[in-house]
DOPADO-120365 format. One record per atom (N, C-alpha, C): residue number from 0; atom name; x, y, z. Coordinates in steps of 0.1 Angstrom, whole numbers. Layout:
N
NODE_NUM_CA_X_Y_Z
...
***
This chain:
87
NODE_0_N_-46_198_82
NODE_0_CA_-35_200_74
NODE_0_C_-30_187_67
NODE_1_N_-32_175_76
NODE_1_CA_-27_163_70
NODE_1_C_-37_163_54
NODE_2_N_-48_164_57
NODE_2_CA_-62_159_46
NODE_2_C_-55_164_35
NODE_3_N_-51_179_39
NODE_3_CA_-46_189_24
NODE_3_C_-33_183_19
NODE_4_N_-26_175_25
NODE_4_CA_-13_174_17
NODE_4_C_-17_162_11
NODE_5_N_-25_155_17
NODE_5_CA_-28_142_13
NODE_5_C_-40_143_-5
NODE_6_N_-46_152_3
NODE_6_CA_-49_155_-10
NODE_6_C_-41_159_-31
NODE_7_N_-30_169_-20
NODE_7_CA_-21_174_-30
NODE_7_C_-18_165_-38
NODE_8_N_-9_157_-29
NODE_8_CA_1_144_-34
NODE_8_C_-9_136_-45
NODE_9_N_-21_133_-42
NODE_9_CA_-29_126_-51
NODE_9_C_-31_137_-62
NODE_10_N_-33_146_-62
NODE_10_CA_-37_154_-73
NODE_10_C_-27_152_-81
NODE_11_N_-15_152_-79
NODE_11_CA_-3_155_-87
NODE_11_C_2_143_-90
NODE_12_N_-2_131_-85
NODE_12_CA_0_122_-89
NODE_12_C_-9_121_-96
NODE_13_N_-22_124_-101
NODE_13_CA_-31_123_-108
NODE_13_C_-25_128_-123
NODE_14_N_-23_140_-122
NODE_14_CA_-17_151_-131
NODE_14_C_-4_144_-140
NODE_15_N_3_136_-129
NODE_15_CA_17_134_-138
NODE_15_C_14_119_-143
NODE_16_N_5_112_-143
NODE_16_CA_1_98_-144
NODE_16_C_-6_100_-161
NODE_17_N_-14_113_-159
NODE_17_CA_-16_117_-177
NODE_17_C_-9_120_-188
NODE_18_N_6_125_-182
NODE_18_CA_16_128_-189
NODE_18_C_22_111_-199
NODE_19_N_23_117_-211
NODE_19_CA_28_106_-220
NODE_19_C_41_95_-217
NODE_20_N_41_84_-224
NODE_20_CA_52_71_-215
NODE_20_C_66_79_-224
NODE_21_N_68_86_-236
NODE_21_CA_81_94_-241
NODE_21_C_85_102_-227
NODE_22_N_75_113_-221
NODE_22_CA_75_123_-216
NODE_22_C_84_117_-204
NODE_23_N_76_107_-199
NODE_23_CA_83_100_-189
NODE_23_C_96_90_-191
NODE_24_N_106_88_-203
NODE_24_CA_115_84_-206
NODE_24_C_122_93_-204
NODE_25_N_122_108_-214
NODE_25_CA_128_121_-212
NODE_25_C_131_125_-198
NODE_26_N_116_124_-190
NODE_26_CA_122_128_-175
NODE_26_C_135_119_-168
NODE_27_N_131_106_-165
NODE_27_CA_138_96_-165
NODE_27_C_159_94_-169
NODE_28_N_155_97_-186
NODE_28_CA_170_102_-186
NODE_28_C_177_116_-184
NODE_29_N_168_124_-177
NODE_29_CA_175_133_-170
NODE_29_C_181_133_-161
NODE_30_N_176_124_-152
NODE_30_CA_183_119_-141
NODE_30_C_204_117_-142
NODE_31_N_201_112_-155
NODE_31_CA_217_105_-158
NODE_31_C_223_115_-156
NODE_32_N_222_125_-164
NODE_32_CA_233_137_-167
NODE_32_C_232_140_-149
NODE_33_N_221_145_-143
NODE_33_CA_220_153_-131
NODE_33_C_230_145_-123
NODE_34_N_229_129_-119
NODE_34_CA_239_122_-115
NODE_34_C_255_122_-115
NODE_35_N_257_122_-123
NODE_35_CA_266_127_-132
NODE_35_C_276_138_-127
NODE_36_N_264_150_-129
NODE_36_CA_271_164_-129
NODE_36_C_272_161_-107
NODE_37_N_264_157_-105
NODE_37_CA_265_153_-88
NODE_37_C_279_150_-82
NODE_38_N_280_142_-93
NODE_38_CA_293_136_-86
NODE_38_C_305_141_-93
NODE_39_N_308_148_-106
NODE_39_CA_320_153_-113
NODE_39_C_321_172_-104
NODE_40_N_307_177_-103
NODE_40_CA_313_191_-92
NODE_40_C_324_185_-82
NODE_41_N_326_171_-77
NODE_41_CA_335_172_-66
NODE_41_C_351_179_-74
NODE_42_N_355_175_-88
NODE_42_CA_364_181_-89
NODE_42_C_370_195_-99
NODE_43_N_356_201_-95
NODE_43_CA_360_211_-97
NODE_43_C_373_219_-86
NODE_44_N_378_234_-84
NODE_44_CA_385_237_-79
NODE_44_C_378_249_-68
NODE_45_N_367_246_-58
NODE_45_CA_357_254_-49
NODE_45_C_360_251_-38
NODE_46_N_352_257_-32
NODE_46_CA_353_254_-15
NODE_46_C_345_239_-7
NODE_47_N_352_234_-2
NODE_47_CA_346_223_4
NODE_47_C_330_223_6
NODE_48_N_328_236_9
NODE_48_CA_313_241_16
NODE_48_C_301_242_3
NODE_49_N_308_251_-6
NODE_49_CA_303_254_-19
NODE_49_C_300_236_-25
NODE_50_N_315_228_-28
NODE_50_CA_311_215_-31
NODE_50_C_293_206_-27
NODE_51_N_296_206_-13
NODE_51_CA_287_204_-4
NODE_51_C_269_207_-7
NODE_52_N_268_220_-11
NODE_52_CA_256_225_-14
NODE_52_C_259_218_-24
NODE_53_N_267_224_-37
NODE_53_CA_262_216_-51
NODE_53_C_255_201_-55
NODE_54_N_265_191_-45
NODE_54_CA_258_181_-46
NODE_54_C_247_178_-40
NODE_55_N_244_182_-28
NODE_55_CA_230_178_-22
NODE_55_C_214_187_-32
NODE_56_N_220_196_-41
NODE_56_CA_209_205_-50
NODE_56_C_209_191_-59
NODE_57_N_223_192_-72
NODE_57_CA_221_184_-78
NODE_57_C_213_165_-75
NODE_58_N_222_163_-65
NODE_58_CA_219_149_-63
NODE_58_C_201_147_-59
NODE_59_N_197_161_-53
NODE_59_CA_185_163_-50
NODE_59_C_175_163_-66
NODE_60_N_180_170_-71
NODE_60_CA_169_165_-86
NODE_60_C_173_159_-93
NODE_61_N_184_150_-92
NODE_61_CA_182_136_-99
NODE_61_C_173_126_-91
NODE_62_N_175_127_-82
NODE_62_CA_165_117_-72
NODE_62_C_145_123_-78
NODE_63_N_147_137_-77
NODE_63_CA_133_138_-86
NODE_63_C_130_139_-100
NODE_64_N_139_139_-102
NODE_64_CA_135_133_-120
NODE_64_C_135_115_-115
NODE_65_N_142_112_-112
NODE_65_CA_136_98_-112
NODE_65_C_129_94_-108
NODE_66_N_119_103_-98
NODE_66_CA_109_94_-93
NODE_66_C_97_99_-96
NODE_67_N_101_113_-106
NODE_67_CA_86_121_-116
NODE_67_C_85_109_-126
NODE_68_N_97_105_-132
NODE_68_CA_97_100_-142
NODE_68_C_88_83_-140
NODE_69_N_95_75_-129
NODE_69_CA_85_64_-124
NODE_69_C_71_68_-123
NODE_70_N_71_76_-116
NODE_70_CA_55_85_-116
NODE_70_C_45_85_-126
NODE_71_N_53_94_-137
NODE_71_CA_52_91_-151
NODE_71_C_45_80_-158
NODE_72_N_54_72_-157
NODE_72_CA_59_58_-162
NODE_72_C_44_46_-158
NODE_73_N_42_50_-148
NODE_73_CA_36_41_-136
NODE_73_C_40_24_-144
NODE_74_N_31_12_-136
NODE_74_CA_34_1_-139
NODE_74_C_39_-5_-152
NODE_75_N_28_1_-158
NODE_75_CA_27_-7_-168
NODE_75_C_39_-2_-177
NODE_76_N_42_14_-176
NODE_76_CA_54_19_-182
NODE_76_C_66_18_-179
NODE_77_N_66_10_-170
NODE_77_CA_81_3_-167
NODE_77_C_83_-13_-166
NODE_78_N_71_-18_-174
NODE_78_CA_69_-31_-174
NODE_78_C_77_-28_-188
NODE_79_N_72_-16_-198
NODE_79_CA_69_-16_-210
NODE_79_C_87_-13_-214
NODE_80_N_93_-6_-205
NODE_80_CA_106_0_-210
NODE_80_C_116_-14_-205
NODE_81_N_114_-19_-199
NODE_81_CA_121_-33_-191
NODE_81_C_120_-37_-206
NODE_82_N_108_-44_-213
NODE_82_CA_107_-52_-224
NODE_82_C_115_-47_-234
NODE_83_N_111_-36_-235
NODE_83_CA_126_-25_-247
NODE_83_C_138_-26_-244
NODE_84_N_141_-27_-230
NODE_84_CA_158_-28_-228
NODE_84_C_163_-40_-229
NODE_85_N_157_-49_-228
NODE_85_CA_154_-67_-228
NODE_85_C_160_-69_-244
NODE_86_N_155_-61_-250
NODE_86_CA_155_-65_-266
NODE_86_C_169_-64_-267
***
């Protein structure tokens, strides 16, 4: 069972490592909004419980957009977006 997940994980990081360095910016700034919407459901007008789920959904795929997007990105594409933000 371990071999198969181990396998997975590499496939898919294989798969998302061909995806383009835009592709992986786009993912990347999805994160913000998802963040965002994470933390502004606290004031809507719901039930403590209801609150509760929303953030751990939302706050849960911001954490994976940002780490599809590094994924994405890999080194050299975050060496490359550092040098663009630098400017």
């Amino acid at each position: 069972m371990r071999s198969y997940l181990k396998r997975f994980i590499e496939r898919v990081k294989a798969w998302l490592s061909q995806l383009s360095f835009r592709t992986g910016v786009v993912v990347m700034l999805c994160c913000i909004p998802l963040y965002v919407l994470s933390f502004a459901q606290m004031l809507l007008p719901i039930s403590t419980s209801l609150k509760s789920v929303l953030w751990v959904v939302l706050f849960g795929l911001a954490k994976t957009a940002q780490y599809g997007g590094l994924t994405i990105l890999g080194v050299e594409g975050v060496r490359r977006l550092k040098a663009y933000l630098r400017k």
